[in-house]
C-alpha positions as CSV (number, residue, x, y, z in Angstrom):
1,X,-38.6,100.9,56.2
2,X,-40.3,103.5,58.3
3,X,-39.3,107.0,58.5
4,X,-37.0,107.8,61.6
5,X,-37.9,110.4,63.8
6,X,-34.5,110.8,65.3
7,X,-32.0,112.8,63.3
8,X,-28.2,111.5,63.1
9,X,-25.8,111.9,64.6
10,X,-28.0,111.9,68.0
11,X,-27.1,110.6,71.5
12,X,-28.9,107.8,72.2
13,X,-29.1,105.3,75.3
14,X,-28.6,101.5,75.3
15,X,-29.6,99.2,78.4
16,X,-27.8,96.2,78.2
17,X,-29.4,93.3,80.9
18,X,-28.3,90.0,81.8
19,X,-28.2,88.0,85.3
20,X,-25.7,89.4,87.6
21,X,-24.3,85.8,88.3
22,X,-23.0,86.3,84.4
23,X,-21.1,89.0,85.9
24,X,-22.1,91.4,82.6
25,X,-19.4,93.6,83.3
26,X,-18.7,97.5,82.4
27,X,-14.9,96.2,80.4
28,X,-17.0,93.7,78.5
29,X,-19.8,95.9,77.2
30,X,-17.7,98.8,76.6
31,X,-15.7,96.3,74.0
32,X,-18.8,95.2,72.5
33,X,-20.3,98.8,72.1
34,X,-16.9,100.2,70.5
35,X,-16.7,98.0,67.9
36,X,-19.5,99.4,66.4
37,X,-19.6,103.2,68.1
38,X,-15.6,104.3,68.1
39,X,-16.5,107.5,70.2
40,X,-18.0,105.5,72.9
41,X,-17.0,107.6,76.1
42,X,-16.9,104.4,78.8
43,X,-17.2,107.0,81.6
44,X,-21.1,108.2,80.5
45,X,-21.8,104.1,81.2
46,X,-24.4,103.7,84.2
47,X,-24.5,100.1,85.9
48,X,-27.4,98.9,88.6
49,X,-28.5,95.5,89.7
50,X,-31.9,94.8,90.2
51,X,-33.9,95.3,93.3
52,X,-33.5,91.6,94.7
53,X,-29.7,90.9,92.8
54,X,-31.1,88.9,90.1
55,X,-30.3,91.0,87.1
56,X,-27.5,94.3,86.3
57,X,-28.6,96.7,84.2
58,X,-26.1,98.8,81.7
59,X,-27.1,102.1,80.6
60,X,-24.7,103.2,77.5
61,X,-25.3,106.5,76.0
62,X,-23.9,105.8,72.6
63,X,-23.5,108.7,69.6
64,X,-25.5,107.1,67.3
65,X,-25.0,107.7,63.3
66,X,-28.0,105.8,62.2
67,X,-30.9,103.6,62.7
68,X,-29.2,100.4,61.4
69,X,-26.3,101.2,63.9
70,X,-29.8,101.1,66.6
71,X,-32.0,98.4,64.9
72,X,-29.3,95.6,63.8
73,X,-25.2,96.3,64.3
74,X,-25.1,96.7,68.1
75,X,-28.2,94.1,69.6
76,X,-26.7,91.8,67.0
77,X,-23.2,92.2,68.9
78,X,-24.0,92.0,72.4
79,X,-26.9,89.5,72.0
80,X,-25.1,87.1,70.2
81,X,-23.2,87.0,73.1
82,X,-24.7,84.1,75.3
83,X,-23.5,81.5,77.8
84,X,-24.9,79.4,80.4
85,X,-26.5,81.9,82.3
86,X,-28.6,82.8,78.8
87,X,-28.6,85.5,76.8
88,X,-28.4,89.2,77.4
89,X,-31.5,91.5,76.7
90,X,-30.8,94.6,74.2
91,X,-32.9,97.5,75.0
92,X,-32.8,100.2,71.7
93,X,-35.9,101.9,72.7
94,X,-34.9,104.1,75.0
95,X,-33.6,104.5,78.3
96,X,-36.4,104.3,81.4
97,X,-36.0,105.1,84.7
């Protein structure tokens, strides 16, 4: 495994994306994040939809403790969470404007 260059504990953003007919709510991804981030502050969570309404976008700044937590525990989570409308998008990257 490659050499991180973030050092943990760090506070790291999440953008969760999924159609907005799925209705990808702020309650739901807040569970999700939780179980795997305890000090998740709900309140630091960002939400916007997507120029024409297709898509909502969730921005959750998480206090990461390592790069598994990143890589593996949390996109696991909330992408294995699918349904009709298909499955969410995971962004661990880094949060873009």
């Amino acid at each position: 495994m490659a050499e991180s260059l973030l050092e943990f504990p760090c506070a790291f953003p999440i953008k969760i994306i999924g159609p907005h007919r799925r209705r990808v709510r702020a309650d739901w991804c807040s569970i999700v994040v939780l179980r795997h981030v305890p000090d998740f502050d709900s309140s630091s969570m960002e939400m916007r939809a997507s120029r024409e309404g297709k898509y909502l976008s969730l921005t959750c700044t998480v206090n990461a403790s390592s790069r598994e937590q990143l890589d593996d525990a949390i996109p696991r989570a909330v992408g294995a969470s699918t349904g009709r409308d298909g499955p969410l998008r995971v962004d661990v990257a880094g949060h873009q404007p």
